[in-house]
C-alpha positions as CSV (number, residue, x, y, z in Angstrom):
1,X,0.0,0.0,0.0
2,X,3.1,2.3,0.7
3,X,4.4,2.2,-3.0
4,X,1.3,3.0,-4.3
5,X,0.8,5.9,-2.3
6,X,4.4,6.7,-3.5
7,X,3.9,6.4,-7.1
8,X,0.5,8.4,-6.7
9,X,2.5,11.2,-5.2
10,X,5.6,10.6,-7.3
11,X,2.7,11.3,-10.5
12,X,1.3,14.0,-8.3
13,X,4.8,15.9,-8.6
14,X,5.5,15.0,-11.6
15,X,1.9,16.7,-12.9
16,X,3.0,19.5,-11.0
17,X,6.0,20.0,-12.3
18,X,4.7,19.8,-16.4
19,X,4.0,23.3,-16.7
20,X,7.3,24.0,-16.0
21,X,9.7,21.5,-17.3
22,X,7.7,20.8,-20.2
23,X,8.3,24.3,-22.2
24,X,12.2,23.6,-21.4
25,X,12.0,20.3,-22.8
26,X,10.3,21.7,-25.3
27,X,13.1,24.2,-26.3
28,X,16.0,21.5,-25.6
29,X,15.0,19.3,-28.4
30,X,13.9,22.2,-30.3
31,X,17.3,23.7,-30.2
32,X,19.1,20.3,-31.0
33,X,17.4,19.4,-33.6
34,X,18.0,23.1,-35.3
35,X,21.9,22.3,-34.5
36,X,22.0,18.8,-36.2
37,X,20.0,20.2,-39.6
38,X,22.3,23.2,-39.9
39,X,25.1,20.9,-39.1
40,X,24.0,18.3,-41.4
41,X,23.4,21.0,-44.4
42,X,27.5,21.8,-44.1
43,X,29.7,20.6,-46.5
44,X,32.2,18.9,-44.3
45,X,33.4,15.4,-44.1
46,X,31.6,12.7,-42.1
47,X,34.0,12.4,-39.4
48,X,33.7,16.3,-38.6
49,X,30.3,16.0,-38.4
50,X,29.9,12.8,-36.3
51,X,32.2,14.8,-33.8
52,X,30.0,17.7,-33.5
53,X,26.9,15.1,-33.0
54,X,27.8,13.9,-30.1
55,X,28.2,16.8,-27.9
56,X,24.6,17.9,-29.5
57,X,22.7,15.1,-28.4
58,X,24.5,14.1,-25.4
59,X,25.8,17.3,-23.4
60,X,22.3,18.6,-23.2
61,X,20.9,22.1,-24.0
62,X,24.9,23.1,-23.6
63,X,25.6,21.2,-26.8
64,X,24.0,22.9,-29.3
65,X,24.5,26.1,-27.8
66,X,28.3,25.7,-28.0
67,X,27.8,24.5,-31.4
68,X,25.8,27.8,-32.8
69,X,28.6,30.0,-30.4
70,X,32.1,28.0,-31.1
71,X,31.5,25.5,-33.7
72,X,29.2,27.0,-36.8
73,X,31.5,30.0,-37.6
74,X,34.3,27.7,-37.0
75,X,33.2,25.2,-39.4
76,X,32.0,28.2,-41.8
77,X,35.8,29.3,-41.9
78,X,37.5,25.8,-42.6
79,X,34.5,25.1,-45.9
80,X,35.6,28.5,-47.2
81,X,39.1,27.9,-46.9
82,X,38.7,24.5,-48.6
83,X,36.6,26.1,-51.2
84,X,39.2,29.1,-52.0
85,X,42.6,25.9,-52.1
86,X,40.1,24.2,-54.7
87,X,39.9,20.6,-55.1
């Protein structure tokens, strides 16, 4: 009878708490999925990529905010110096 009581206020919390979690959810996987298109839509070899996916998905909401403030511009740089050298 105790676990149930637990689980019913366990739900109880956790109905409580939607309002507020749920809009930064919300935005979390908003924000990734923004990151991994744009990164996705770069012209850069598979292995760069594969290293910026990880920190997206995994590290949280500080993934793909480190990715738009240190790693788009970065990448930007290195396809327009490739593209300038030429094939």
């Amino acid at each position: 009878m105790n676990e149930l009581r637990g689980w019913e206020w366990s739900f109880d919390l956790f109905v409580e708490l939607l309002p507020i979690v749920g809009p930064i959810f919300l935005i979390q996987l908003v924000i990734m999925i923004v990151a991994l298109v744009s990164l996705l839509r770069k012209d850069l070899p598979m292995g760069q990529k594969i290293a910026w996916v990880f920190p997206i998905v995994f590290v949280q909401l500080l993934g793909p905010i480190l990715y738009f403030a240190i790693g788009s511009s970065a990448l930007d740089r290195k396809i327009a110096e490739r593209e300038e050298k030429g094939p």
